[in-house]
N, C-alpha and C positions, 0 to 999 in steps of 0.2 A: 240490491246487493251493497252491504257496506262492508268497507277492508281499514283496518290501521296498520301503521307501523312507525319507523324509523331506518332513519342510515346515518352512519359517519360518511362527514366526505372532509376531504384531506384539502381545506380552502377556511380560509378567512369567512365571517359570519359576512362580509361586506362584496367580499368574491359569490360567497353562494347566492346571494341578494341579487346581486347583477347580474347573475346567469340566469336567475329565473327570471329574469325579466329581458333576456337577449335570444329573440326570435334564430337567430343562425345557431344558438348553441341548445336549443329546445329543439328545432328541426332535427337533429345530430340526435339528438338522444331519445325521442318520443323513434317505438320501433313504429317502421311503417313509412314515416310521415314523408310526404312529396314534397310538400311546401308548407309555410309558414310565414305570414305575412304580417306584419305589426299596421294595424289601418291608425291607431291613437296610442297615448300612453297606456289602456287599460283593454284594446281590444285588440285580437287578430281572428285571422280564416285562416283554416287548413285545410289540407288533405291530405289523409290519411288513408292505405291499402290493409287491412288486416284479415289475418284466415284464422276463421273461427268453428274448429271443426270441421267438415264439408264444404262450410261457406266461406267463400273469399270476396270480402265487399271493399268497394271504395267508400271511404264515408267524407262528404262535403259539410263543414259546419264554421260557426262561431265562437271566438274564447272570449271570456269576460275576466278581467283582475277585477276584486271586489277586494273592498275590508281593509285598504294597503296600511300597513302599519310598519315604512319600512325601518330597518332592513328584519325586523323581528316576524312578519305575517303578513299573510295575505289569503284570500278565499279565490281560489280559479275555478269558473264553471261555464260547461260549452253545453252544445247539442250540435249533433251530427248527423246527416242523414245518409242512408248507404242506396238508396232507392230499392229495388224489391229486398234485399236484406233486410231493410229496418231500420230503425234508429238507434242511435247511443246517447242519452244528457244523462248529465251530472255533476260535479265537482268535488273539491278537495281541499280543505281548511289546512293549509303548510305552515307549519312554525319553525325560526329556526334558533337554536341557540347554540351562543358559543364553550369550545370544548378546547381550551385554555387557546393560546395565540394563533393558531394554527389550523385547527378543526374547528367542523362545527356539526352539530346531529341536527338533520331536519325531520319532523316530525310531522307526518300525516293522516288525514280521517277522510275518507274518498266515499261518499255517495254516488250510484248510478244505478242506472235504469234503461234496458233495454227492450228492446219490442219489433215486433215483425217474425220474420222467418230465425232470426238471430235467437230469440227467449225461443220458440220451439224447441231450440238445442237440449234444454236444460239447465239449470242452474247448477249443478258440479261442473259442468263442461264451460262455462263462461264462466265460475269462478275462478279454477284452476287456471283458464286462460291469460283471464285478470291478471292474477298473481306472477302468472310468468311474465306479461307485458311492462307490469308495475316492478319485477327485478330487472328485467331489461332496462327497462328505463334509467332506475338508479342506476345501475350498473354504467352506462354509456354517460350518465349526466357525470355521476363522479368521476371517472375518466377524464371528462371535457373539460370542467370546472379545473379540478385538478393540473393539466393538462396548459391551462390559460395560466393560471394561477402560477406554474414555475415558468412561463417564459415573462411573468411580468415583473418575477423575482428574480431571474437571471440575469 
C-alpha cells in the first residue's frame, strides 16, 4: 500500500524538526500509541493498540530515523508485530519546508505492508483505515507542535 500527501502546520520549519524527533509529542499524536521510547538518536520501541475492522491488535515493534537531513528530511521506517493479527513494516520519506516565518508544509510518501490475519481484511478496508490513521495523526501532531510552539512564543 502506498499513500502521499501533505499538511500545513502552524510551527517554524525548526519547531516541526524537533517534534518529529520528540518521543512525548509522537506518543500524543500517533492514534493508538501506549508508549514510545527513544532507545538512541535514530531508534525507538512502541506500542501501539489499533482496530482494524474486526480486528483489534496490539502491535509490538521498532522505529528507525534514516536519511536525517535536518531540519529539511528524514526517512522513518518500523515493523510491528501484532502477534495472531499480523504484522505492520514500512515507512515514510517526510519532507519539510518552510511556508514563510511561521508555517511550514511537511510532505509525505508512506510505503507499508501488511500481512497475517490483518491483509485477509482487504485492501479498501486497510486503506481507508490508513488514511483515517494518517489524518489523525496530522491532525493531533499539528495541534501539538502548534500547541508547543505558542507557549514557547508566549
Amino acid at each position: 500500500m502506498d499513500m502521499q500527501g501533505s499538511e500545513r502546520i502552524e510551527a517554524p520549519i525548526d519547531a516541526v524538526w524537533n517534534a518529529l524527533n520528540d518521543p512525548d509529542i509522537l506518543r500524543r499524536a500517533i492514534p493508538g500509541c501506549e508508549s514510545l521510547e527513544k532507545i538512541s538518536d535514530t531508534s525507538m520501541v512502541a506500542k501501539v493498540v489499533l482496530k482494524i475492522g474486526p480486528i483489534k491488535a496490539k502491535f509490538e515493534g521498532a522505529v528507525e530515523l534514516q536519511n536525517l537531513n535536518p531540519p529539511r528530511s528524514y526517512t522513518i521506517s518500523g515493523e510491528g508485530k501484532g502477534g495472531l493479527a499480523g504484522f505492520a513494516k514500512g515507512g515514510a520519506d517526510v519532507s519539510l519546508e518552510s511556508d514563510g516565518p511561521s508555517a511550514t508544509v511537511l510532505t509525505y510518501v508512506v510505503k507499508a505492508e501488511v500481512g497475517g490475519k490483518i491483509a485477509q481484511l482487504g485492501s479498501r478496508l486497510i486503506e481507508s483505515t490508513s488514511k483515517k490513521l494518517a489524518a489523525e495523526f496530522f491532525a493531533n501532531f499539528g495541534a501539538a507542535v502548534a500547541a508547543e510552539n505558542s507557549d514557547i512564543s508566549t
